[in-house]
C-alpha positions in Angstrom: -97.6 -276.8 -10.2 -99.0 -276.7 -13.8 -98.1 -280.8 -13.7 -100.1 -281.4 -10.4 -103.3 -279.7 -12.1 -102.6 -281.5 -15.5 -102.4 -285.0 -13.3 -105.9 -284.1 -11.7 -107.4 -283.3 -15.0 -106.3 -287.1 -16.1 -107.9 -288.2 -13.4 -111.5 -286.4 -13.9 -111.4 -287.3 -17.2 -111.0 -290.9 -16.6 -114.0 -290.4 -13.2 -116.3 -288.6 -15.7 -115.7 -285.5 -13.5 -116.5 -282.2 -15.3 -116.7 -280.4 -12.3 -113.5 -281.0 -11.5 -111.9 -281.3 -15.0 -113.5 -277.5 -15.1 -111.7 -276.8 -11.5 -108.3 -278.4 -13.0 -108.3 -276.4 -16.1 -108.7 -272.9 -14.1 -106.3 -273.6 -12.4 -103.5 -273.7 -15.1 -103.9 -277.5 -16.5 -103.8 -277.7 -19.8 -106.6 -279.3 -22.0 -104.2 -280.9 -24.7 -101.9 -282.4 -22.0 -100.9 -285.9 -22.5 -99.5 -288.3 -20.4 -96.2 -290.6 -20.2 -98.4 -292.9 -22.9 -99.2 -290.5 -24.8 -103.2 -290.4 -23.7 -105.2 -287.0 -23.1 -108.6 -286.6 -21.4 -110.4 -286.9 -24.3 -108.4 -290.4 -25.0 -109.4 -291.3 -21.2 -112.9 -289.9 -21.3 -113.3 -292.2 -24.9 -112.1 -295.7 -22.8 -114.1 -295.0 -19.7 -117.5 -294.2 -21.7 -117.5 -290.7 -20.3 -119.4 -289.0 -22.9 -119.9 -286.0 -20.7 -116.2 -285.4 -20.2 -116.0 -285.7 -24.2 -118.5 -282.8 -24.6 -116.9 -280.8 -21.9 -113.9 -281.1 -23.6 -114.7 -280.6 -27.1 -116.2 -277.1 -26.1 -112.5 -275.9 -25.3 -111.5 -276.8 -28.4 -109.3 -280.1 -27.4 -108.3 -282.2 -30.7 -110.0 -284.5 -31.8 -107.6 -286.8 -33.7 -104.7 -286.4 -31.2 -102.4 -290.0 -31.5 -101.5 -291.9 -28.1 -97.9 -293.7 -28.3 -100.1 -296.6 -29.8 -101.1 -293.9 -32.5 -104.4 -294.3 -31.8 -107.5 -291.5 -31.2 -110.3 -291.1 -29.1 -112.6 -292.7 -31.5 -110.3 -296.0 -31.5 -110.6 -296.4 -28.0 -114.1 -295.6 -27.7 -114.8 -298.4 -30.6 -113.0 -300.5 -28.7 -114.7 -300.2 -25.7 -118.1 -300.5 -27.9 -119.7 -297.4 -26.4 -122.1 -296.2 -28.6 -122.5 -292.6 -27.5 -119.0 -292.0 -27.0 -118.3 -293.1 -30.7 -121.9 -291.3 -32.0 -120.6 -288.2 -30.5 -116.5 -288.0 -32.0 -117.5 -289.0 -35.4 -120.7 -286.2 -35.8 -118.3 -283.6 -34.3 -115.6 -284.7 -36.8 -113.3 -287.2 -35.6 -111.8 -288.7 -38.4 -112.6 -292.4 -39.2 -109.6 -292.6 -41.4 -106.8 -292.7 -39.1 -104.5 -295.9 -38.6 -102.7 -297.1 -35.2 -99.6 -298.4 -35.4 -101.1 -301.6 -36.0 -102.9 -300.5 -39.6 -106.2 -300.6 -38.3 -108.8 -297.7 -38.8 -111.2 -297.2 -35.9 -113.5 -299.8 -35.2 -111.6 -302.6 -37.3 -111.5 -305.9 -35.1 -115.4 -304.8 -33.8 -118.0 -305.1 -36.0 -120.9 -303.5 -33.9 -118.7 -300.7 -33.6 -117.5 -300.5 -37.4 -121.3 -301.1 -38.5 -122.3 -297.6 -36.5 -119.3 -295.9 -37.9 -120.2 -296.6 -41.7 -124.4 -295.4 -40.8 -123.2 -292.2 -39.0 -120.3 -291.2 -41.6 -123.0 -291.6 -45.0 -125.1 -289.2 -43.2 -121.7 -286.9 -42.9 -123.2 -284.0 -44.8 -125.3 -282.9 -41.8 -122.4 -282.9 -39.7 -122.0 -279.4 -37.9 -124.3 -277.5 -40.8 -126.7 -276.0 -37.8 -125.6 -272.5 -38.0 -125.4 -271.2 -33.9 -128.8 -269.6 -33.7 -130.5 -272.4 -34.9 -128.2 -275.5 -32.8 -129.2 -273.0 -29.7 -132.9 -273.1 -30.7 -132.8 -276.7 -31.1 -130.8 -277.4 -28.1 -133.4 -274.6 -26.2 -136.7 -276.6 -27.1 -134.8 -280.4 -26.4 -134.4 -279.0 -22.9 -137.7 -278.1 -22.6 -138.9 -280.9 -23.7 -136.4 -282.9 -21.5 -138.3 -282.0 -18.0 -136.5 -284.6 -15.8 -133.0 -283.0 -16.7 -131.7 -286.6 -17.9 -130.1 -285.7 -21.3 -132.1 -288.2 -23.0 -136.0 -288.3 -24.6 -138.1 -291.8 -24.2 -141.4 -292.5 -25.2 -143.6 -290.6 -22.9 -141.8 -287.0 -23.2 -142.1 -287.7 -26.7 -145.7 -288.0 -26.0 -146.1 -285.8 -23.9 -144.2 -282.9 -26.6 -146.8 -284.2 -29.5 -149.3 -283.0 -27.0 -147.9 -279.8 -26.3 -147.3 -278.6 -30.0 -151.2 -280.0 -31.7 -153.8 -280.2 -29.0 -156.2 -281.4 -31.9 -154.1 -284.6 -32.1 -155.9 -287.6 -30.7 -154.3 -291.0 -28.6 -153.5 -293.0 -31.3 -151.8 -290.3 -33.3 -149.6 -289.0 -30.4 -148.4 -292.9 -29.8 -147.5 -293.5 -33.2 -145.6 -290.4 -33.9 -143.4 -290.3 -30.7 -142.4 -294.2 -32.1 -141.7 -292.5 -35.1 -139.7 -290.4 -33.7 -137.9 -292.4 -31.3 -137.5 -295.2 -34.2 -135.9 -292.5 -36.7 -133.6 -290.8 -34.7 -132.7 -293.3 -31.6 -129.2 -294.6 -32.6 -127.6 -295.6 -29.6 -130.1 -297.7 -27.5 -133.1 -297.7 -29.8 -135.2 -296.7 -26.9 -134.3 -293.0 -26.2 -132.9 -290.3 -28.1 -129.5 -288.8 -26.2 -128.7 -284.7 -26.5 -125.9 -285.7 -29.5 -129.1 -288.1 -31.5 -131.5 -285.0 -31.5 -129.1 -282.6 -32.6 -128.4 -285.3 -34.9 -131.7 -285.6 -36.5 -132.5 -282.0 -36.7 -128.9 -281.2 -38.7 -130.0 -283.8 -41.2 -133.6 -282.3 -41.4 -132.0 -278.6 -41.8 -129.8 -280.0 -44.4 -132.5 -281.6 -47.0 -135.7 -279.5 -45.8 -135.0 -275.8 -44.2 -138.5 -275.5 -44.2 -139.8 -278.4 -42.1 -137.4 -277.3 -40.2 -138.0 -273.8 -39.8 -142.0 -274.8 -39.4 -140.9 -277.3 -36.3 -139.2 -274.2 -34.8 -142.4 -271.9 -35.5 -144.6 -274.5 -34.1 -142.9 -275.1 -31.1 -142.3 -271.0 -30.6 -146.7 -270.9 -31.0 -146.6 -273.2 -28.7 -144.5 -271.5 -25.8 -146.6 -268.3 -26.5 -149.9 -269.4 -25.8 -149.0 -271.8 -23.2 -145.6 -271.1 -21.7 -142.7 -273.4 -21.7 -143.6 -277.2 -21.4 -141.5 -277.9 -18.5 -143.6 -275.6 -16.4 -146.6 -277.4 -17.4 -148.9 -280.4 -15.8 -151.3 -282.1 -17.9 -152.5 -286.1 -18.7 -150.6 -287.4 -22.0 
C-alpha cells in the first residue's frame, strides 16, 4: 500500500500538487522516497519549476542534497532547467552548491544564467536562515498583508500602495520612487516583482547588518495596523 501512496506523491510532485502531495503523505507515503532513478519529489518538483511543491516539502524536513542515480540534487536539476525561483529558494534554505554529479560538474556548470545567480545569492550566504521564528513570522505576517490579491508575489502598485499605508505624510513622487527602490533591491528572479522567498530574503540580510532598521520597519508597520487596521481590509487611492 505504502508504494501506491509513495507513487502518487511522485506524481504531485512532478503536477505541482500540494494538495495532493499533503493527501499522499497522510496517508503513509514517505517524503524521502525515491524512485527506480533514484529521484524524489523535491528532485521532481526542482525539474518541473514547482517551487510550491519545493516549499511544501522543505517544511517536512525532506533533504535537501539527496543524489539521484546521476548523483545529482535538486539544485542541479533546477539550474538546468533555468528556473530562477526554484534555484533562489534551494540555495537560501541551504542546498549546497558544492556537490558534483557523476559527471564532475557543480550545480549550474554548463549554464551560465544559472551559475551567475548561484555565485550573487551564495556571497550574501550570511543572511541565510539568521531570522530567528518570531521575527520570519512577523515578516512573513506583514508580506501577507501587504500581498492583498493572495498571489505570493509584490509588484509595483502594492508596493505603493504599502508606502502609503505606513507614512501618510509621504507625497507622489516619494511613494514611486521608493517602491522602485524596493522592487529594484530586492527583485531577483524577474526584476519586476518580489516572490514570498525574495522578501524573506531581503529582510534576513537587513536583520543581519542593521537589527535596528529592522526592528523600526516592524514598529512602523505594527503603528500602522493600530491606528488603521490591517491593510488588506483597507480601500483607498495610491
Amino acid at each position: 500500500m505504502n508504494s501506491f501512496h509513495n507513487e502518487n506523491l511522485i506524481s504531485a510532485c512532478q503536477n505541482g500538487s500540494v494538495d495532493e502531495a499533503k493527501k499522499s503523505i497522510s496517508n503513509g507515503a514517505s517524503v524521502d522516497y525515491q524512485d527506480q532513478d533514484g529521484n524524489n519529489g523535491l528532485h521532481y518538483g526542482a525539474m518541473n519549476g514547482k517551487v510550491e511543491v519545493l516549499r511544501f516539502l522543505v517544511s517536512n524536513s525532506i533533504p535537501l542534497d539527496v543524489l539521484n542515480n546521476d548523483g545529482k540534487t535538486a539544485l542541479h536539476l533546477a539550474c538546468e532547467k533555468g528556473d530562477k525561483e526554484c534555484i533562489f529558494f534551494l540555495v537560501t534554505n541551504g542546498a549546497s552548491v558544492e556537490i558534483k554529479n557523476k559527471s564532475g560538474q557543480k550545480p549550474g556548470e554548463g549554464n551560465m544564467e544559472a551559475k551567475m545567480l548561484l555565485n550573487n545569492i551564495v556571497c550574501e550566504e550570511k543572511a541565510f536562515n539568521i531570522l530567528p521564528p518570531a521575527q520570519k513570522a512577523k515578516i512573513l505576517e506583514i508580506f501577507y498583508d501587504v500581498d492583498s490579491d493572495g498571489q505570493k508575489q509584490i509588484d509595483l502598485s502594492k508596493s505603493k500602495r504599502f508606502n502609503k499605508y505606513i507614512d501618510e505624510q509621504i507625497n507622489d513622487g516619494g511613494i514611486e520612487k521608493d517602491a522602485k527602490d524596493f522592487i529594484k533591491a530586492c527583485a531577483v528572479c524577474n526584476k519586476e516583482t518580489v516572490n514570498i522567498d525574495e522578501w524573506i530574503f531581503a529582510f534576513s540580510k537587513l536583520y543581519a547588518v542593521d537589527q535596528a532598521a529592522f526592528d523600526k520597519f516592524v514598529d512602523d508597520y505594527d503603528k500602522a495596523v493600530e491606528k488603521k487596521g490591517k491593510l488588506k481590509n483597507l480601500e483607498f487611492e495610491q
